[in-house]
C-alpha positions as CSV (number, residue, x, y, z in Angstrom):
1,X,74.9,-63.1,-6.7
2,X,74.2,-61.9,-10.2
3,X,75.6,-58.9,-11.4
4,X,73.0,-56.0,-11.3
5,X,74.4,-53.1,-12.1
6,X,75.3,-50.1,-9.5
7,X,72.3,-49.4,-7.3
8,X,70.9,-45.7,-7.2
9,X,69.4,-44.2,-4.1
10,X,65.9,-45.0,-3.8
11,X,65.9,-48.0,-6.4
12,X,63.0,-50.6,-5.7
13,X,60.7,-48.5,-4.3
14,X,57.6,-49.1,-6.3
15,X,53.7,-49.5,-5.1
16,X,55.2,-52.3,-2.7
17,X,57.3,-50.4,-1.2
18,X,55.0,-47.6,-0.3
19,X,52.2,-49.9,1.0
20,X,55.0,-51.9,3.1
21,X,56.0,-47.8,4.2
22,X,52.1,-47.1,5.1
23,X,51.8,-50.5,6.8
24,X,54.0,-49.6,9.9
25,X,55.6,-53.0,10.4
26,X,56.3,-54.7,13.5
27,X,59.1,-53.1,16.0
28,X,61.7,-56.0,15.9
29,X,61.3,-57.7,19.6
30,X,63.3,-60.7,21.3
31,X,60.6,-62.9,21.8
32,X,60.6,-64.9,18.9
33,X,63.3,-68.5,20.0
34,X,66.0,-68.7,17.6
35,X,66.0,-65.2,16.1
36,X,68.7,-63.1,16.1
37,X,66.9,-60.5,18.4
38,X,66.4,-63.7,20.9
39,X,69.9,-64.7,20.2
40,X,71.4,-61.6,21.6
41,X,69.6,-61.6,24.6
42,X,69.7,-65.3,25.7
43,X,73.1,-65.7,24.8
44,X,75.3,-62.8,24.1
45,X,74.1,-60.9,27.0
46,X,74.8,-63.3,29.4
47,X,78.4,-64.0,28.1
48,X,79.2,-60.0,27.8
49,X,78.6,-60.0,31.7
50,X,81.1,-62.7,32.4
51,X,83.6,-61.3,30.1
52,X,83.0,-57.9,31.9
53,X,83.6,-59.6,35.0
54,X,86.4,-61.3,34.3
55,X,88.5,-58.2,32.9
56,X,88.6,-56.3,35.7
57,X,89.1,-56.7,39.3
58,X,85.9,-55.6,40.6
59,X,85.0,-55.5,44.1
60,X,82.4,-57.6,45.6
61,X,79.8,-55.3,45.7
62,X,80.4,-55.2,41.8
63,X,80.1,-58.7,41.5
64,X,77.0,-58.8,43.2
65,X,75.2,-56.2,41.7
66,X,76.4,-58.1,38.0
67,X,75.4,-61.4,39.5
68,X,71.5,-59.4,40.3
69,X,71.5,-58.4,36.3
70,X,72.3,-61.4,35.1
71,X,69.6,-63.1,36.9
72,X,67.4,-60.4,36.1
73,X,67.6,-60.6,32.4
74,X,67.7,-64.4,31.8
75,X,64.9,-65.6,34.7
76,X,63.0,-62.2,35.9
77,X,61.4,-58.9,34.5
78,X,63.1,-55.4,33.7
79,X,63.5,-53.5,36.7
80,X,63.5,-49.6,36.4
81,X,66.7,-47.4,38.0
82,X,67.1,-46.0,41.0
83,X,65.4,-42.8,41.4
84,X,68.8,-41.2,42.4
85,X,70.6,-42.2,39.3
86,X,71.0,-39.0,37.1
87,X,69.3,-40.2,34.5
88,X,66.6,-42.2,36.8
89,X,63.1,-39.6,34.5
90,X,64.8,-40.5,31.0
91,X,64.6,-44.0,31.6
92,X,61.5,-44.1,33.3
93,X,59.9,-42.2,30.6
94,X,60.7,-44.8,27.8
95,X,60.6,-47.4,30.0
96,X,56.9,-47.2,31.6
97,X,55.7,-50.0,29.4
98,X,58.2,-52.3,29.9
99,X,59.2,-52.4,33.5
100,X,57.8,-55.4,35.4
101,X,57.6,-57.7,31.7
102,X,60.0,-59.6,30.4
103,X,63.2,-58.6,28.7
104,X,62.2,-60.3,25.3
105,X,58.5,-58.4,25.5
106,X,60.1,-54.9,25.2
107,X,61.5,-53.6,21.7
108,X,64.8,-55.3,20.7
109,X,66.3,-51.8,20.4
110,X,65.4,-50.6,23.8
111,X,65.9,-53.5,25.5
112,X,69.7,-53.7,24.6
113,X,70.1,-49.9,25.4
114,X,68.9,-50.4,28.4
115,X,71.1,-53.7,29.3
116,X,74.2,-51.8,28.8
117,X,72.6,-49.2,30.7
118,X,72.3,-51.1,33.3
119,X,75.4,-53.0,32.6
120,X,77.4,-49.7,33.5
121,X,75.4,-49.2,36.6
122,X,76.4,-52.6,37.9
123,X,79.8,-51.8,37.7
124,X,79.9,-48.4,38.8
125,X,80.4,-46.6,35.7
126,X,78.0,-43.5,36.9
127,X,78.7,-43.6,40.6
128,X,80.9,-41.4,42.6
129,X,83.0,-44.0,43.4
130,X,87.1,-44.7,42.5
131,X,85.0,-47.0,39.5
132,X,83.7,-43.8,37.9
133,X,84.3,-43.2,34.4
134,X,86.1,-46.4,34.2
135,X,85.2,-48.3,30.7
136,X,84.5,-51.4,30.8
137,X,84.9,-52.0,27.8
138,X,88.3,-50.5,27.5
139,X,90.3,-53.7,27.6
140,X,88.6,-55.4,24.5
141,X,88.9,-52.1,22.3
142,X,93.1,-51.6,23.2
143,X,93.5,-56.0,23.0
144,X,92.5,-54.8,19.2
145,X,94.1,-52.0,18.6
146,X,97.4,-52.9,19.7
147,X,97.1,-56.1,17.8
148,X,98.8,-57.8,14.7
149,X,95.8,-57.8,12.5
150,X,95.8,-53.6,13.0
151,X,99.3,-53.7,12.6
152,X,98.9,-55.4,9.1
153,X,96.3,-53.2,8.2
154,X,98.4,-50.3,8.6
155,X,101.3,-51.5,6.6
156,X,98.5,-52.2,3.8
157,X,98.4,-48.1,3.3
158,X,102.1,-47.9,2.2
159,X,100.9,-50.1,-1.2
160,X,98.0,-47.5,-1.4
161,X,100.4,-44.3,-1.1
162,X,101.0,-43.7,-4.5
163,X,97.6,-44.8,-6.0
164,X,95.3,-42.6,-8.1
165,X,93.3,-40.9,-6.2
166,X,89.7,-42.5,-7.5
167,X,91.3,-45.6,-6.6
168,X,92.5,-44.8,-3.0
169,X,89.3,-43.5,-2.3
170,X,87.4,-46.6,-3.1
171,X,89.8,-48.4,-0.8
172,X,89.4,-46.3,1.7
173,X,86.0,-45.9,1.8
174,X,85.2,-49.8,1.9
175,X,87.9,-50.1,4.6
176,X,85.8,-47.9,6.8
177,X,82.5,-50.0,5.3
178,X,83.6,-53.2,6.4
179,X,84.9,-51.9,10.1
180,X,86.5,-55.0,11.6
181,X,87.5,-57.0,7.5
182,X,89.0,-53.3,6.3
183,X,92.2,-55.7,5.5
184,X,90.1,-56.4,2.8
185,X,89.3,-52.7,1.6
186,X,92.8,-51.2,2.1
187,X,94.0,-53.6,-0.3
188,X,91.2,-52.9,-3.1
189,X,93.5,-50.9,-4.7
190,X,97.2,-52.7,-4.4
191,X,96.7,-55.3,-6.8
192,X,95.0,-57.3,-5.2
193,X,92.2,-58.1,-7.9
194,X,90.3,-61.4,-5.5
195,X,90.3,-58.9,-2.5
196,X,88.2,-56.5,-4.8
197,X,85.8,-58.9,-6.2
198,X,85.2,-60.3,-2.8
199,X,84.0,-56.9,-2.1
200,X,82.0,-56.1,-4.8
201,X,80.0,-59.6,-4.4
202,X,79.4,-58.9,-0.8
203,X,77.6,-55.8,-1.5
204,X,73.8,-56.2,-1.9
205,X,73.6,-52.3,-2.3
206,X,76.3,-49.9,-3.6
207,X,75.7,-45.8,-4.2
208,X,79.5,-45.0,-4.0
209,X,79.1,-42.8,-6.6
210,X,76.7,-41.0,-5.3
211,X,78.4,-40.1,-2.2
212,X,81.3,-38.9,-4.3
213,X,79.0,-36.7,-6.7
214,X,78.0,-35.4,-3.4
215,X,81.4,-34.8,-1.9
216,X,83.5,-33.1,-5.5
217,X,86.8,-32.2,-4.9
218,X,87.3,-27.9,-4.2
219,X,83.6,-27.5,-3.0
220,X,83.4,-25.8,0.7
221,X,82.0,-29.1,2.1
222,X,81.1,-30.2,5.6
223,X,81.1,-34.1,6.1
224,X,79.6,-35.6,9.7
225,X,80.4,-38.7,10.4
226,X,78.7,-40.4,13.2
227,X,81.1,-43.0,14.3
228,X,80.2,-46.6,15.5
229,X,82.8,-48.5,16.7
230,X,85.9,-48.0,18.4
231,X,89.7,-50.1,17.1
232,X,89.7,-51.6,13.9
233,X,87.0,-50.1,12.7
234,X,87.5,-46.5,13.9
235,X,91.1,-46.4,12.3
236,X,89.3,-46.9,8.8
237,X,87.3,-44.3,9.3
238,X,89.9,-41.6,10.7
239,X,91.8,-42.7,7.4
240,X,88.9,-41.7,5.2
241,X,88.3,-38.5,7.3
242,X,91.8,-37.9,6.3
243,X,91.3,-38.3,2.8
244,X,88.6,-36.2,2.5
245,X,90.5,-33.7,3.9
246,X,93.8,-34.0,2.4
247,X,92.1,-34.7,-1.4
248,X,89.7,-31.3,-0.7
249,X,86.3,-33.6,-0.7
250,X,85.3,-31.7,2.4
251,X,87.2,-28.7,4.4
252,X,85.4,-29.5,7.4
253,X,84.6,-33.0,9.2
254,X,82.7,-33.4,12.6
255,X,83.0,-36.5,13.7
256,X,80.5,-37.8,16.1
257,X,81.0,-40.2,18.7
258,X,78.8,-41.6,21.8
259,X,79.4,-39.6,25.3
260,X,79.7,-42.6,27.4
261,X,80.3,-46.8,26.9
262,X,77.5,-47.9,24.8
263,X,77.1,-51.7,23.6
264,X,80.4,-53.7,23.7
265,X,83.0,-51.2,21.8
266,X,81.5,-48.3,20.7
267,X,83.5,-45.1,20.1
268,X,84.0,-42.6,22.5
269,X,86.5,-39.4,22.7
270,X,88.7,-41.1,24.5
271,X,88.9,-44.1,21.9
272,X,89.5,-41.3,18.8
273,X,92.4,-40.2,20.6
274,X,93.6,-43.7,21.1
275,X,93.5,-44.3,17.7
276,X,95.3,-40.8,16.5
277,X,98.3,-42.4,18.9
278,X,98.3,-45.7,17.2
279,X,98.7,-43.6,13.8
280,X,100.7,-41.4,14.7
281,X,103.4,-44.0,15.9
282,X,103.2,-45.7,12.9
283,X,105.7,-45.7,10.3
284,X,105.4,-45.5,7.0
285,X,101.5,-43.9,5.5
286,X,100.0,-44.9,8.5
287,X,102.0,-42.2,10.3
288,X,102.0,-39.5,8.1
289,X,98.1,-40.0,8.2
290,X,98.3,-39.5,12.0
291,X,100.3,-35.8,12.1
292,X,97.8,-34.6,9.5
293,X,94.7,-35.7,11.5
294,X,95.8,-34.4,14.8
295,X,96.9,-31.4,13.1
296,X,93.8,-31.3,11.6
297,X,92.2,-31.3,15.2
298,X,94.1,-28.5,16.4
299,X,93.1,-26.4,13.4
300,X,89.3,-27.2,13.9
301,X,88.8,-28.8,10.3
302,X,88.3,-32.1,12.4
303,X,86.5,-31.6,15.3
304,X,85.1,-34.7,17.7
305,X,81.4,-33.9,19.1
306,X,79.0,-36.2,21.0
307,X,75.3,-36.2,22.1
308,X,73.0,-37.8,24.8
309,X,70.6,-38.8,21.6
310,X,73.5,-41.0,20.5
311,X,73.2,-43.1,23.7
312,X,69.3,-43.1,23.2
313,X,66.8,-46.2,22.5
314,X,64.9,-44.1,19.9
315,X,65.5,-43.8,16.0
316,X,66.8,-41.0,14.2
317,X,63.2,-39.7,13.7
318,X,62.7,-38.4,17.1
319,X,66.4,-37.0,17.2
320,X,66.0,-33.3,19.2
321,X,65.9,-30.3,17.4
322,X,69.8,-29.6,18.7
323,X,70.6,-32.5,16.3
324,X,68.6,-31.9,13.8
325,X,70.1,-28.4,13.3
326,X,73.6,-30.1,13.5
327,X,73.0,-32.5,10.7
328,X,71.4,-29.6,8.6
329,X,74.6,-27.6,8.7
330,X,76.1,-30.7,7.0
331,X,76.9,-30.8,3.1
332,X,76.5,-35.1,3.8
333,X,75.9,-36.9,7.0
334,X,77.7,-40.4,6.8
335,X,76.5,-43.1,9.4
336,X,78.4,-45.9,10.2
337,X,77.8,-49.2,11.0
338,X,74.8,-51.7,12.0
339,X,73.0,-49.9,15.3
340,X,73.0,-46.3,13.5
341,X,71.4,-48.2,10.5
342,X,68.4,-49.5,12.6
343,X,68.1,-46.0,14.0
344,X,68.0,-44.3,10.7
345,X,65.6,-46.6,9.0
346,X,63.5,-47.9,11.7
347,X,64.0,-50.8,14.0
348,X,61.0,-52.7,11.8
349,X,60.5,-55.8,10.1
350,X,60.8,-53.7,6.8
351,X,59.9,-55.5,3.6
352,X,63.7,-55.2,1.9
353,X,62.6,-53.8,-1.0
354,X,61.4,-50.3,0.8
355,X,63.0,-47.5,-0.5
356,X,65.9,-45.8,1.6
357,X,64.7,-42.6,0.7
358,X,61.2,-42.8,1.6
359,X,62.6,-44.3,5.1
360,X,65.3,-41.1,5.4
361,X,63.1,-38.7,3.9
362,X,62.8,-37.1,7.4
363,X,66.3,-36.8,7.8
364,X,67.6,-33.0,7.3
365,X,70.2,-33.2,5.0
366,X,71.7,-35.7,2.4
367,X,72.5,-38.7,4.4
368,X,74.6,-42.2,3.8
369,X,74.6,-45.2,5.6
370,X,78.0,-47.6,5.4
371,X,76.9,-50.8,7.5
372,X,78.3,-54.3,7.7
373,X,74.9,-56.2,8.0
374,X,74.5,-57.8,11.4
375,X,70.7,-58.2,12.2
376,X,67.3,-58.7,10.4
377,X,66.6,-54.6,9.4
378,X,67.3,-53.9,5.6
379,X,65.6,-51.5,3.1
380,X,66.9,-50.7,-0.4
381,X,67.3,-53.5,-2.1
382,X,66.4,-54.1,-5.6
383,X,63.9,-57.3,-6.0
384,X,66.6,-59.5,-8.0
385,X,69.5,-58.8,-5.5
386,X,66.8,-59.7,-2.7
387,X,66.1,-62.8,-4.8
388,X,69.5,-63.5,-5.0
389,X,70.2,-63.9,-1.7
390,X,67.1,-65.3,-0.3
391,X,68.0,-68.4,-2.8
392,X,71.4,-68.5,-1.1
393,X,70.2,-70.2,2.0
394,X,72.8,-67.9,3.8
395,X,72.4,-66.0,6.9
396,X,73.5,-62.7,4.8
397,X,71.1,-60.1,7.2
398,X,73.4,-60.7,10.8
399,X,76.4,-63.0,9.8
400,X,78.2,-59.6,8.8
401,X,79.1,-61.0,5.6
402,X,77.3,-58.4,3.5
403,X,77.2,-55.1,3.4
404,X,75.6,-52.0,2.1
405,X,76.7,-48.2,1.2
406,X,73.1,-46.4,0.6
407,X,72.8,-42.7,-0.2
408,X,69.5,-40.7,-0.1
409,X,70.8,-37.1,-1.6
């Protein structure tokens, strides 16, 4: 990809941008054979009940009730809740339109929201029974945490102890932007000059600097962070909550996290606190990073909140006034990762080059997205870049191969 320069927020706007803006493209659907929308609920569906099933010992109640979704989803039409499940009206409400079609005729966002909706019905997630509460997901997210890969990450931060501070915090913060390849961000800064060039080539958008000219060092700042996943990805960004803390970027972070299981291993509290353990009984940098952070929780200038809107079908527009207020308070709201991009923007057929600004300019309060790209939504990218990559012939909007850091101030 040719070398354009660092991208600013709002770059490649233009008049085709705001016609593309005032066309209202498409809602993305999973209708279309062979895209990635289709993909995910032909095939990855499907395989995420088995491997659901197989990692627990579920009763045979369970078993039937996943064997009923499964059929459901590949061969019959969405069926709504029960009206006795607790959130039986949400459901209902969003759903009127779509119950008694097809799972690939109803929005691509909703319809995954409501599979693993539905998902943690089968297994008993809501119920009142001894399954209550019980993740299903859990075994996938600790398999990664307590494994070699995080392991070597975390010695990577010994190398990155001593660093300058600008260069640590570029490390850090593409650690946390690539989630599950931070090996290649904590070791930006230890020498490692192919490690950094692969970086910088993989990013069709970069407005680092404008997130740090947001975030100077001795201002009273408040940072929200609105986590996506949980493991390798989480640990990143706990480390760059740290060093925003610790290097004075913000005396305050909220960090925001889903309230219950949501897709395959998104964060919850219970994951943050996982993760605070594995640092904390680390040695080395990893482990000194742990003590601050949970002392940091205990003093209140980290603080872990969550919200039903973060479990929701619906973009970031229609967030509730509850949430809106929250992300006001904010001096910079930082989302992470590829769902909470398609929320902020829009879960549309966007032509690429529509400005991030003009698609956040609802949101209340400066606001950066840090996402590994991993289906068809993009905005904000400048015509050559787009270019660029189109030539390519590469998958680069869902292989996760790219990424972006966008900042509208």
């Amino acid at each position: 990809m040719e070398d354009r320069g660092p991208h600013t927020a709002g770059e490649g706007a233009g008049a085709d941008s705001a016609s593309a803006v005032a066309a209202s493209p498409p809602v993305i659907m999973g209708n279309k054979p062979g895209s990635f929308a289709w993909d995910v609920l032909a095939n990855r569906h499907p395989a995420l009940i088995q491997q659901v099933r197989a990692a627990f010992p579920y009763s045979r109640r369970q078993h039937e009730a996943l064997d009923d979704l499964l059929d459901e989803i590949t061969n019959g039409a969405v069926e709504p809740l029960d009206p006795e499940d607790h959130d039986h009206e949400h459901w209902a409400d969003s759903g009127r339109e779509h119950f008694g079609r097809s799972w690939y005729d109803a929005p691509f966002l909703w319809a995954e929201s409501y599979f693993y909706r539905r998902l943690l019905g089968a297994v008993g997630y809501f119920g009142n029974g001894p399954w209550q509460g019980v993740d299903p997901f859990a075994p996938f997210k600790q398999a990664e945490l307590c494994g070699e890969a995080v392991e070597e990450e975390l010695r990577a931060l010994d190398a990155l102890a001593d660093a300058p501070a600008d260069e640590r915090a570029t490390a850090l913060l593409h650690a946390s932007l690539w989630g599950n390849r931070a090996d290649l961000g904590f070791r930006v800064s230890a020498g490692e000059a192919a490690a950094s060039e692969a970086v910088a080539s993989a990013l069709v958008a970069d407005d680092s600097a404008v997130l740090w000219q947001l975030l100077p060092a001795g201002r009273s700042s408040t940072v929200a962070v609105v986590a996506d996943n949980a493991g390798r990805e989480l640990i990143p960004d706990l480390i760059l909550i740290d060093h925003l803390l610790e290097h004075r970027h913000a005396e305050r972070v909220v960090l925001h996290v889903k309230p219950y299981p949501y897709y395959v291993s998104d964060a919850m509290t219970a994951d943050v606190v996982d993760c605070l353990r594995r640092l904390t009984e680390a040695p080395g940098e990893a482990g000194r990073i742990g003590g601050r952070l949970w002392k940091a929780m205990a003093t209140g200038s980290l603080e872990v909140r969550t919200h039903p809107f973060f479990c929701a079908p619906m973009p970031y527009e229609e967030m509730p006034e509850d949430l809106r207020e929250e992300f006001a308070g904010a001096t910079l709201t930082i989302m992470k990762g590829d769902l909470n991009y398609r929320r902020l923007v829009g879960d549309r057929l966007w032509g690429a080059t529509v400005s991030f600004a003009t698609r956040t300019a609802y949101f209340p309060g400066a606001v950066a997205a840090l996402r590994t790209l991993k289906s068809d939504v993009i905005v904000g990218l400048d015509q050559a870049t787009l270019d660029a990559l189109e030539r390519s012939g590469a998958a680069w909007r869902t292989s996760g191969t790219h990424a972006l850091i966008q900042v509208r101030r």
